[in-house]
C-alpha positions as CSV (number, residue, x, y, z in Angstrom):
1,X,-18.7,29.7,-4.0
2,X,-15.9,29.7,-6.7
3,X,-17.1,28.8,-10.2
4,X,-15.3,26.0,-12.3
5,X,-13.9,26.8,-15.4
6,X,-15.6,26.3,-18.4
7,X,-13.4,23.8,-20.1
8,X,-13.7,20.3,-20.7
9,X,-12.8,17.4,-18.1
10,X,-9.1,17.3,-17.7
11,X,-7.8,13.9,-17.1
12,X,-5.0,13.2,-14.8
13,X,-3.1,9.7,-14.8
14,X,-2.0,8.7,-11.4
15,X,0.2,6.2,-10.5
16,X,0.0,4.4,-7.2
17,X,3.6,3.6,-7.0
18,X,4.1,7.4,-6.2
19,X,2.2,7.3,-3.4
20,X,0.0,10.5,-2.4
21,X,-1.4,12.8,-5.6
22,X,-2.6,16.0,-4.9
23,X,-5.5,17.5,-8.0
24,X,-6.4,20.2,-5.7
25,X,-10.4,22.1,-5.8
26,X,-12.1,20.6,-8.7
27,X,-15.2,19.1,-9.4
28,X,-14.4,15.6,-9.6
29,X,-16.4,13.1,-11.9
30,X,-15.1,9.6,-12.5
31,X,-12.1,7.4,-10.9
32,X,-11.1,4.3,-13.4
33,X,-8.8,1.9,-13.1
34,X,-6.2,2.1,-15.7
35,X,-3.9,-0.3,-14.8
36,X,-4.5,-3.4,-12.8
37,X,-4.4,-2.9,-8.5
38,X,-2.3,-4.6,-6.5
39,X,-4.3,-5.7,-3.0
40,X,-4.4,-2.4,-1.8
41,X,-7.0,-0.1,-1.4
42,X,-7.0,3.1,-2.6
43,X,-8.6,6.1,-1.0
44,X,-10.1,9.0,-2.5
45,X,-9.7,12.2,0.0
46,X,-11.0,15.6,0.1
47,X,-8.2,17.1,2.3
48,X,-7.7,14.2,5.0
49,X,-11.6,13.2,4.8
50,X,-11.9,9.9,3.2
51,X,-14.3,10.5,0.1
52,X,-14.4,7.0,-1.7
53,X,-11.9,4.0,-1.8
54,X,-11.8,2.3,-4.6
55,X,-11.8,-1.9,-4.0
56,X,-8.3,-3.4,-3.4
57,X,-7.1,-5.6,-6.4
58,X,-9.5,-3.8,-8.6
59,X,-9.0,-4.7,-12.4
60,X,-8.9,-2.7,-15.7
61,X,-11.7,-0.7,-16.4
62,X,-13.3,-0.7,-13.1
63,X,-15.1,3.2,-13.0
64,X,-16.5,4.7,-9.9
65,X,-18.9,7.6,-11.2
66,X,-19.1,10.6,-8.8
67,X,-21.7,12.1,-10.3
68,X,-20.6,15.8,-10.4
69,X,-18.5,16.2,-6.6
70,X,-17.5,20.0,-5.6
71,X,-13.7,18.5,-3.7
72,X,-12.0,21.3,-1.7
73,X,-8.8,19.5,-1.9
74,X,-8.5,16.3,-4.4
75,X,-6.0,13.7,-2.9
76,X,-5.8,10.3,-4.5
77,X,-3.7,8.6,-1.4
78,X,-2.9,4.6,-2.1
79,X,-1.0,2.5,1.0
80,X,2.6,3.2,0.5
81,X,3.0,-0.4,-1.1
82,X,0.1,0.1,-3.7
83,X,1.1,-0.6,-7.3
84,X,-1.6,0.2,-10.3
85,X,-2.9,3.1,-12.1
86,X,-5.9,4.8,-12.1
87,X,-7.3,7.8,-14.1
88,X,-9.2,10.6,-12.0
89,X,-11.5,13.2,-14.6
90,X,-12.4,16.2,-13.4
91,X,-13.0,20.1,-13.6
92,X,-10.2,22.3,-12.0
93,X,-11.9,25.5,-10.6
């Protein structure tokens, strides 16, 4: 197994507008909303393997801890009408 690297959490600002974000392997630790959700979902994928979604309409500030999650392949993959930003923090390996 590959070793992350030994630097802090990056932390990658996603916007939903833009449709499908790829992080790549990483050991991911926290979602948050950054900017409010429209009412769509968004899904959290390792690869095509849905992970976590976070809640549709979610608000400001809403976190979802991971924990400490080895992802193959990071995608952060909102409905193609989704608006809202979210921040994803994690390790890249």
């Amino acid at each position: 197994m590959a070793t992350p690297s030994k630097t802090n959490y990056k932390y990658e600002l996603v916007d939903l507008a833009t449709d499908s974000t790829t992080i790549g392997h990483c050991i991911l630790k926290k979602v948050r909303v950054h900017t409010a959700m429209s009412a769509h979902a968004c899904p959290i994928l390792d690869g095509s393997t849905e992970l976590w979604s976070i809640p549709l309409s979610s608000a400001v500030g809403v976190e979802i801890d991971m924990g400490e999650v080895e992802v193959q392949n990071l995608v952060v993959d909102p409905d193609n009408a989704a608006t809202g930003k979210v921040l994803v923090i994690y390790k890249p390996f």
